[in-house]
C-alpha positions in Angstrom: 13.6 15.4 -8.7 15.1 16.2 -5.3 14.7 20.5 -5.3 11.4 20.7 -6.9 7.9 20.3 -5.6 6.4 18.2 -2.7 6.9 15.9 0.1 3.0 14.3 0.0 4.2 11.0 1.5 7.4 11.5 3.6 9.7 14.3 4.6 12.8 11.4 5.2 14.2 11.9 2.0 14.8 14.7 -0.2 12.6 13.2 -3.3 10.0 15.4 -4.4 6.9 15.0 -6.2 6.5 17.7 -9.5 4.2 17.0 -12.7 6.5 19.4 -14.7 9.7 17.3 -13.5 7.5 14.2 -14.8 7.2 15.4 -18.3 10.9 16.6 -18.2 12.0 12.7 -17.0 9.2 10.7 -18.5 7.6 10.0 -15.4 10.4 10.2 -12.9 9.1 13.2 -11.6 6.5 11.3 -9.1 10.0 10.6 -6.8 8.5 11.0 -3.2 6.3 8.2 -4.0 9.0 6.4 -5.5 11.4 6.7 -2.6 8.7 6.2 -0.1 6.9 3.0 -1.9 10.1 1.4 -4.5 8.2 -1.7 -5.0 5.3 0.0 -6.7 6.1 -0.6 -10.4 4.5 3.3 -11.1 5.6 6.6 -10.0 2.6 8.0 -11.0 0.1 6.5 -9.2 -3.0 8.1 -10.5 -4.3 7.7 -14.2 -3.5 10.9 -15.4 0.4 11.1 -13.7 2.3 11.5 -16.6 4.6 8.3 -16.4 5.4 6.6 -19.7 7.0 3.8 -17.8 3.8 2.4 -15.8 1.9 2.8 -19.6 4.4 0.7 -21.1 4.2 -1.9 -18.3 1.0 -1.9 -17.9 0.5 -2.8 -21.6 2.8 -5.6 -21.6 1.2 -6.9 -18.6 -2.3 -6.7 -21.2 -0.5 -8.9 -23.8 1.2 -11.3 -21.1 5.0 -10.2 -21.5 4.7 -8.9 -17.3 3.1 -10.5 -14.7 2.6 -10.2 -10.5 3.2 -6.3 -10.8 3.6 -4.9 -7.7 1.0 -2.3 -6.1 0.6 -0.7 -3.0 -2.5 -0.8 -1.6 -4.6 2.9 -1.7 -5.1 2.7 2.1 -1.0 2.6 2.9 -1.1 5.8 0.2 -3.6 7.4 2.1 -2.2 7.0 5.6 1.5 8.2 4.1 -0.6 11.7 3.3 -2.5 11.8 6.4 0.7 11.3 8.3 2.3 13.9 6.1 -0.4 16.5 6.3 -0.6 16.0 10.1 3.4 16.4 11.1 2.8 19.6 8.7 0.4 21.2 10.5 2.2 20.0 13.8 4.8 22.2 12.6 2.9 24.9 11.5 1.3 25.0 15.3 4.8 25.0 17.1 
C-alpha cells in the first residue's frame, strides 16, 4: 500500500491509493486517503471502493451498535485533488 498506485491527495507520504491492493487488503488499499484524512472511518470513500471495513461500520451504525462516525467533508476531498493535480502539473512545467 506504499509502492503501488497514486498519490490523489498528498505526495507527503508514501501511501498510495490502488483498487487491486484494496481487494488484496480488504479495503486497505485506499491508503493516501487514509494517511491524508485518518479520522475518516472509510478508506474508500466512494460507494463502489472496495472496503469491507466502512460496509461493516456502516451497517452497525444502521442497527445502532456505532454512532458519531467520522466524515470528511467532499469539499476538503476536493481541494486535496486540486492541490495534488496542480503541484503535478507545476512539475510537469519546470
Amino acid at each position: 500500500c506504499h509502492i503501488i498506485g497514486t498519490r490523489p491527495y498528498t505526495d507527503t507520504n508514501t501511501a498510495r491509493d490502488s483498487y487491486i491492493m484494496a481487494i488484496f487488503s480488504y479495503g486497505e488499499g485506499y491508503h493516501n486517503y487514509h494517511h491524508y484524512f485518518p479520522s475518516d472511518y472509510r478508506n474508500g470513500i466512494r460507494w463502489y471502493h472496495f472496503d469491507p471495513t466502512k460496509w461493516l461500520i456502516q451497517s452497525l451504525a444502521l442497527i445502532g451498535l456505532t454512532k458519531d462516525l467520522k466524515k470528511v467533508p467532499e469539499k476538503l476531498i476536493q481541494q486535496a485533488q486540486r492541490d495534488m493535480r496542480f503541484k503535478k502539473l507545476q512539475m510537469v512545467a519546470n
